[in-house]
C-alpha positions as CSV (number, residue, x, y, z in Angstrom):
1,X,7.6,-4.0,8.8
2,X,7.2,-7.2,6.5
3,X,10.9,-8.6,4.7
4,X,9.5,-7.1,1.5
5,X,9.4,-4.0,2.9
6,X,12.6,-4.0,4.1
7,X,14.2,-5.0,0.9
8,X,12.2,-2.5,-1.1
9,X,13.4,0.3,1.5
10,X,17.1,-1.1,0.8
11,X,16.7,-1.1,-2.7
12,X,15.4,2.7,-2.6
13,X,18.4,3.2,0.0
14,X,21.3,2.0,-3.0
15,X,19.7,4.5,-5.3
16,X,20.8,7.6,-3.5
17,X,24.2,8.6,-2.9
18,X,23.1,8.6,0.9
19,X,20.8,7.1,2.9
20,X,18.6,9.7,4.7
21,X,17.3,10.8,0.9
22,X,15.3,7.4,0.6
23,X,13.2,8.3,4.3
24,X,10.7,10.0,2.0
25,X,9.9,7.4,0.5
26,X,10.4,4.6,3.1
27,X,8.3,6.3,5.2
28,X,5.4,6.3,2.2
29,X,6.0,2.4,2.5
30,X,5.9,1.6,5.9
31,X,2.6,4.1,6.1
32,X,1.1,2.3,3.1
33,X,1.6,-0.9,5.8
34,X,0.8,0.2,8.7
35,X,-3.3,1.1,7.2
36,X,-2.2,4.4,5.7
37,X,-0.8,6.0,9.2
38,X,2.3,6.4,10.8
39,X,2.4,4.6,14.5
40,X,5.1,5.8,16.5
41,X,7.0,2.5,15.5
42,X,6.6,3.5,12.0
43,X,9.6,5.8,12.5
44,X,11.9,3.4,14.1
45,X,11.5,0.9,11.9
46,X,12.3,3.4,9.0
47,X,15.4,4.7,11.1
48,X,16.4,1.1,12.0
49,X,16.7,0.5,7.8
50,X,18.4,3.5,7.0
51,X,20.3,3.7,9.6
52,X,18.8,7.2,10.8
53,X,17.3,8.1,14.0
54,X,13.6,8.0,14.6
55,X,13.9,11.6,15.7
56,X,15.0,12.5,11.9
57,X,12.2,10.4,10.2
58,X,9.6,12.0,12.5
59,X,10.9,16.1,11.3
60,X,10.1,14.6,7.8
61,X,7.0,13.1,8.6
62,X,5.3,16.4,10.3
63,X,7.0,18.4,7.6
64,X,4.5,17.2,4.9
65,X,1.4,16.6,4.4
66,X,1.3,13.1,2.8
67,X,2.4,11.7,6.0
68,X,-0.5,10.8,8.9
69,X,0.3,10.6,12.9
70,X,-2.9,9.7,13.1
71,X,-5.4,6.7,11.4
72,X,-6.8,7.6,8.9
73,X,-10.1,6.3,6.9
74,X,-10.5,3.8,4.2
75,X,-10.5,6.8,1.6
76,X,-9.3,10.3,2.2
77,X,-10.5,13.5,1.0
78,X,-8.1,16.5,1.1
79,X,-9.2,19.7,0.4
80,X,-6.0,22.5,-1.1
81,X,-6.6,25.5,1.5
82,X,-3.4,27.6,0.6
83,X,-3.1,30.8,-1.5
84,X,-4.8,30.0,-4.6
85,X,-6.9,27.5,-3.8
86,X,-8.3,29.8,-0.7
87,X,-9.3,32.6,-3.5
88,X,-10.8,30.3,-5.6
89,X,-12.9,29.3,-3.2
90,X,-11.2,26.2,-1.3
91,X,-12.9,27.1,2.0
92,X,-16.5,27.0,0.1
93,X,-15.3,23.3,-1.1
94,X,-13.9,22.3,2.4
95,X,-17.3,23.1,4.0
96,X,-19.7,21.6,1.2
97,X,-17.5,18.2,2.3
98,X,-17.7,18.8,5.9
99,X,-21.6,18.9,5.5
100,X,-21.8,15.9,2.8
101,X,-19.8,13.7,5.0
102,X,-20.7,15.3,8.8
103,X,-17.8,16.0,9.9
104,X,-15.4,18.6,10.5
105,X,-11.8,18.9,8.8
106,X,-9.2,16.4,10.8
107,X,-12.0,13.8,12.0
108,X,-13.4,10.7,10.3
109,X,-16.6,9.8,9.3
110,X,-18.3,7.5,11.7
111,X,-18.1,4.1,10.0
112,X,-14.7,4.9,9.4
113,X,-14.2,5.2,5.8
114,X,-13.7,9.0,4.9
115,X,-11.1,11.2,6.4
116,X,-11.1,14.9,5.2
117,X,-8.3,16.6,5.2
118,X,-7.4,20.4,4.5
119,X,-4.1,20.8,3.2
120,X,-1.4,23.7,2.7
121,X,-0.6,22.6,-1.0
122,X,-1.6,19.7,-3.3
123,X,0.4,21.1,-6.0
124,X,-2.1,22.5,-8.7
125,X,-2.5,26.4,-8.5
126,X,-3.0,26.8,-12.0
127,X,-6.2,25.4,-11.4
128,X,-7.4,25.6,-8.2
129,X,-9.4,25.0,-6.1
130,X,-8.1,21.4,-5.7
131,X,-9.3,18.8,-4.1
132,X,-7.7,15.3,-4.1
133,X,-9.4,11.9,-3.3
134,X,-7.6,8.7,-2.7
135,X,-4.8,10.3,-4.2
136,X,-6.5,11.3,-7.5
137,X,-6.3,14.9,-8.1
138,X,-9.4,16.6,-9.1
139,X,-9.4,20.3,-10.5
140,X,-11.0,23.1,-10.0
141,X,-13.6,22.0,-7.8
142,X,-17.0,23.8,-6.8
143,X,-19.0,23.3,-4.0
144,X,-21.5,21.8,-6.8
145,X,-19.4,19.1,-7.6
146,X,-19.1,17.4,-3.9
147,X,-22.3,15.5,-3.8
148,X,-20.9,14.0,-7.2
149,X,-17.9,13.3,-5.7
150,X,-18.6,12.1,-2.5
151,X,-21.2,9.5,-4.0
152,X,-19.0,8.4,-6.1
153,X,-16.1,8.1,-3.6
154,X,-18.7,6.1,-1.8
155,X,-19.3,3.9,-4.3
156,X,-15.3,2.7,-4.9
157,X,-16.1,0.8,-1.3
């Protein structure tokens, strides 16, 4: 990880009464790094400033979704699949993705810039389904509303 990194994480570190409560968001910093993934170094070098083990940062990191294992595209798409979302629809969304970008949920698009995601929660029942986009939550979403979205995720670059 880059010195500014580091201090950032130590920074995070002072403002909990211990350290391990700061991994969350280290590991959001070193993954913002790293291309928006989390190599296998990614969790020693968070463990290494926190003093944790790697072991510990990586039960955090599978834990929750906002964490990838994996590389990811240049802009994500994640689709909300759990109770309330999945009755309003959420599988209908998911698949009107999966055939505007060609591919399946997990994989990338070809060139590389769209990962689509199904998730277990983004948070917004009240007004589901929800989809979120490079991190910008979008609610409720119909499978009308994915060509819309897709070109103008497209668009951003």
């Amino acid at each position: 990880m880059t010195p500014e990194t580091y201090e950032r994480i130590q920074k995070l570190r002072r403002t909990y009464p211990r350290s391990r409560s700061a991994v969350m968001d280290a590991l959001r910093l070193v993954q913002a790094e790293h291309g928006g993934w989390l190599p296998p170094e990614a969790f020693r070098e968070v463990a290494d400033a926190l003093d944790e083990t790697p072991a510990y940062c990586h039960s955090i990191a599978t834990f929750y979704d906002m964490y990838h294992l994996e590389p990811v595209g240049t802009h994500l798409v994640e689709v909300c699949t759990n109770l309330s979302c999945a009755l309003a629809g959420a599988q209908a969304v998911l698949d009107a993705f999966a055939g505007e970008l060609d591919v399946r949920p997990g994989e990338t698009t070809e060139d590389g810039e769209v990962t689509l995601r199904a998730i277990e929660c983004a948070g917004g029942c009240g007004r589901a389904p929800v989809v979120v986009v490079d991190h910008v939550y979008h609610e409720p979403v119909r499978p009308a509303d994915v060509p819309g979205l897709v070109e103008e995720l497209r668009g951003r670059g």
